[in-house]
TIFIMAR-907521 format. One line per 3 residues: number of its first residue (from 0); their letters; for each residue x, y, z of C-alpha. Coordinates in steps of 0.2 Angstrom, whole numbers, always signed. Each point is the difference from the previous one (the first is absolute). Example, Ala and Ser with C-alpha at 12.3 -4.5 7.8 and 13.67 -1.06 7.14 Angstrom:
BEGIN
0> AS> +62/-22/+39 | +6/+17/-3
END
This chain:
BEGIN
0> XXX> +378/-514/-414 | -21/-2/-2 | -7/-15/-2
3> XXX> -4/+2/-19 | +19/+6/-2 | +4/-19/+9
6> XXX> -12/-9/-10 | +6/+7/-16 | +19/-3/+7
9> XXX> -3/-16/+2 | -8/-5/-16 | +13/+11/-10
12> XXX> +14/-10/+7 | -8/-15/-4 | -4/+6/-17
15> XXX> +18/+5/-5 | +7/-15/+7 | -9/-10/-10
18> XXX> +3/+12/-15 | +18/-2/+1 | -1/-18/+2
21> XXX> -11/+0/-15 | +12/+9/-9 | +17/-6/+6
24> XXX> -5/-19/+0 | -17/-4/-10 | +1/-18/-2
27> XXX> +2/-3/+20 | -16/+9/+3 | -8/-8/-17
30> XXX> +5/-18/+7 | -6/+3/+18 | -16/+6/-9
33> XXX> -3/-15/-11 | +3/+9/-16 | +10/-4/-13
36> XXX> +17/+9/-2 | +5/+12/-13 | +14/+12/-5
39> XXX> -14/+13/-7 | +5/+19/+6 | -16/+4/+3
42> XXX> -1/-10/+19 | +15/+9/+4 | -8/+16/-4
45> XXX> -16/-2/+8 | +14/-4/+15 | +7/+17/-1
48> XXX> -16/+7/-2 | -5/-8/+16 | +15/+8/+10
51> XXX> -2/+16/-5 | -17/+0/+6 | +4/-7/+13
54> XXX> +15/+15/+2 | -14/+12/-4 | -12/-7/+17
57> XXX> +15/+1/+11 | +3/+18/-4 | -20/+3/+2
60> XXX> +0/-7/+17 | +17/+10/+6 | -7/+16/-5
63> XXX> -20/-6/+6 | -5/+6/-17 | -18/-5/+3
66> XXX> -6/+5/-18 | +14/-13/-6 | -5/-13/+12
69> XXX> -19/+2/-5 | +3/-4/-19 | +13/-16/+7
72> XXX> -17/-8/+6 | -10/+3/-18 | +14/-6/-8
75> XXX> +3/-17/+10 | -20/-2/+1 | +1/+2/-20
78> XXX> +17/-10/-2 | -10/-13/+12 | -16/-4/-11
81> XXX> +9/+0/-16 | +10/-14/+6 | -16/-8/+6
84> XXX> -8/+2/-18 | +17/-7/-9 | -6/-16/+12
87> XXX> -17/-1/-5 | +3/+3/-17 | +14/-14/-2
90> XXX> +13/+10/-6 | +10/-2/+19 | +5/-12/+11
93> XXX> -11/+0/+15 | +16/+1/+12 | -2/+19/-7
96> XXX> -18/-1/+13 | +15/+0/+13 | +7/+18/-4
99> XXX> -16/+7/-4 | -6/-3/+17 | +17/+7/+8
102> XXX> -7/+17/-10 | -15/+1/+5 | +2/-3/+17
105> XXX> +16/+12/+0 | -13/+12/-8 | -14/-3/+13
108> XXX> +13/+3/+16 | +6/+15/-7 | -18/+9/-4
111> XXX> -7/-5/+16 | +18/+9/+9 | -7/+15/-14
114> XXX> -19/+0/+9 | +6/-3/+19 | +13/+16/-3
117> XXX> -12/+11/-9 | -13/-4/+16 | +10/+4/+13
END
């Protein structure tokens, strides 16, 4: 397995664990997050949503599926600073700052795996 297929491995499992959390037990995660809890569908969707993605990375990085791995990096990059504007606008709690960071980070390993692979 390449680097990039690790990087995205690992943030994929991350990524559907805490989908399924998110969608089997909301109001844990909502609690240990300071945010009020709800019985609203919607968190639990955005859970499942979570894990499929996640689902979708693993089998990205099992099958090195560069082109796949390369649009997971816009997409947490995009996912990252539109947590960061819901901050800065008010509308989220800045504990969100925590996840967009895990993103962006996530993002920044796997593109520089990307450049290092494509230079050697």
């Amino acid at each position: 397995m390449s680097k990039t297929a690790i990087s995205i491995m690992v943030y994929s499992i991350y990524l559907g664990t805490a989908g399924i959390c998110m969608a089997l037990i909301p109001n844990v995660l909502l609690h240990l997050l300071g945010h009020p809890t709800t019985n609203e569908v919607w968190v639990r969707l955005f859970g499942i949503l979570a894990a499929v993605l996640g689902v979708k990375g693993i089998h990205g990085a099992r099958n090195e599926l560069l082109s796949t791995m390369q649009v997971d990096v816009v997409t947490r990059t995009v996912f990252s600073v539109f947590l960061t504007v819901l901050v800065v606008m008010g509308i989220a709690r800045p504990i969100l700052l925590l996840f967009a960071v895990i993103d962006f980070v996530a993002a920044i390993w796997t593109q520089t795996t990307i450049w290092k692979s494509r230079r050697s």
